[in-house]
C-alpha positions as CSV (number, residue, x, y, z in Angstrom):
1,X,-14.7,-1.2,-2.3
2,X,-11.7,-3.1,-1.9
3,X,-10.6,-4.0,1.5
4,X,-7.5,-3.1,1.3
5,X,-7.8,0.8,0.5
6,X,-9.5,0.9,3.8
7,X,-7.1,1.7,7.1
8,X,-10.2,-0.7,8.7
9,X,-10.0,-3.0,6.2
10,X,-6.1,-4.0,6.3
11,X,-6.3,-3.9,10.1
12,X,-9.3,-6.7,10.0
13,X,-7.3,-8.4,7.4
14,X,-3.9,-8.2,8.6
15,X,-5.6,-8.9,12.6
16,X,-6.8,-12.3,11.3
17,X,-3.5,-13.4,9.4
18,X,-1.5,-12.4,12.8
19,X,-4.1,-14.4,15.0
20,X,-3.6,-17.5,13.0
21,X,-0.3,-16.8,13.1
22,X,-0.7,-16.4,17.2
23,X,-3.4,-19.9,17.3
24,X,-0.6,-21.7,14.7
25,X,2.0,-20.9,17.4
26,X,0.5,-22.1,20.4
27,X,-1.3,-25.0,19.5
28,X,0.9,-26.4,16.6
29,X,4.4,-25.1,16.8
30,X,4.7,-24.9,20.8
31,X,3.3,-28.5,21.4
32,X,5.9,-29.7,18.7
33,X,8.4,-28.2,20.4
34,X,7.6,-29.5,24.1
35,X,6.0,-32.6,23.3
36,X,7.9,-34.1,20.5
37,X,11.0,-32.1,21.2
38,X,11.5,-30.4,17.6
39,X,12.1,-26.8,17.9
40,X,12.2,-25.6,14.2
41,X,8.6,-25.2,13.6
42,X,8.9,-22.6,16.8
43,X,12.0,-20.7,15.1
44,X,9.5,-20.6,12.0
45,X,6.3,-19.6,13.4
46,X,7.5,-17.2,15.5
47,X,9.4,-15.1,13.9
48,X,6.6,-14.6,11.6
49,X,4.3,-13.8,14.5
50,X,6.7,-12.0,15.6
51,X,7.2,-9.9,12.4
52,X,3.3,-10.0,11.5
53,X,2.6,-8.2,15.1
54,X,4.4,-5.5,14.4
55,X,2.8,-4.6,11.2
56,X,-0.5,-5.3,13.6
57,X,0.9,-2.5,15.6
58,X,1.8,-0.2,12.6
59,X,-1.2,-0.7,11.1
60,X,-3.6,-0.3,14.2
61,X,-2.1,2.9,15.2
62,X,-2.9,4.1,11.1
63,X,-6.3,3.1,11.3
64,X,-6.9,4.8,14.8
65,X,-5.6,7.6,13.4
66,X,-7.6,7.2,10.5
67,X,-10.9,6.8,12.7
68,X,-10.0,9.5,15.3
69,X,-10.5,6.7,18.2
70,X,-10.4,7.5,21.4
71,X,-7.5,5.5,23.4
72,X,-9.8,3.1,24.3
73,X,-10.8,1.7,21.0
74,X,-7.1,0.8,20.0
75,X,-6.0,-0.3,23.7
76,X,-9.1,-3.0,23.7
77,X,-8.2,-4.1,20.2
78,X,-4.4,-4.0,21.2
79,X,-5.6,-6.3,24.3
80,X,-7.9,-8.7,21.8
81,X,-4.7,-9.6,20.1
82,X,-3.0,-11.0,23.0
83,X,-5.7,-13.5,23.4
84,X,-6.3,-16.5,21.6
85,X,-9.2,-16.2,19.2
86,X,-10.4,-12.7,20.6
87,X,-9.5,-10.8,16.9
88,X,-12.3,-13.2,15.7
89,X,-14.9,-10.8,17.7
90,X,-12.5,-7.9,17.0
91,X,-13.2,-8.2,13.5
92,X,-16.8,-8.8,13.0
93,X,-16.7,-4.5,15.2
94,X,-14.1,-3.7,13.0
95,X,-16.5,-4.5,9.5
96,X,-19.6,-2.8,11.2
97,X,-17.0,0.4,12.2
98,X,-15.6,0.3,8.3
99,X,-18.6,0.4,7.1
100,X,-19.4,3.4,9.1
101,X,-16.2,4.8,8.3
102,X,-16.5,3.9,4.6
103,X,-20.3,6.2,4.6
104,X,-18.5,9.0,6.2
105,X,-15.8,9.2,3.4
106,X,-17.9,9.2,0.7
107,X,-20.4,12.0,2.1
């Protein structure tokens, strides 16, 4: 199946783009910025963190919906996000929950 026609699978997908985004943003753009005193790479980086984190947010709440979670599924992944390599452990749950989800579609 391809990971992408899965509301699971773009949100581990698009979870691990936005956390490199997120790790890229911290520890290359920000030390750029306050230790070599060139703020461009900041402007860069975060506006596409900042435009990859909505879509996170778009497309968690599609695959909660998708998965009937309860609030506290999406609120701990939500949480993950916001903390530097957390979506890592996020997404190894998220392939064992697709793959659950994925068995339930086809029966």
């Amino acid at each position: 199946m391809n990971i992408l026609k899965s509301p699971l699978g773009r949100l581990r997908i698009l979870s691990l783009v936005e956390a490199l985004s997120y790790l890229t943003l911290l520890f290359i753009a920000m030390p750029m910025k306050y230790i070599w005193g060139q703020p461009e790479m900041v402007r860069v980086v975060g506006m596409a963190h900042g435009v990859l984190f909505c879509i996170f947010c778009l497309v968690l709440l599609q695959a909660w919906i998708a998965a009937e979670w309860k609030i506290k599924v999406p609120t701990l992944i939500f949480i993950a996000s916001l903390i530097p390599f957390a979506p890592i452990l996020v997404e190894r749950w998220l392939k064992k929950e697709e793959a659950k989800f994925d068995q339930l579609e086809t029966a």
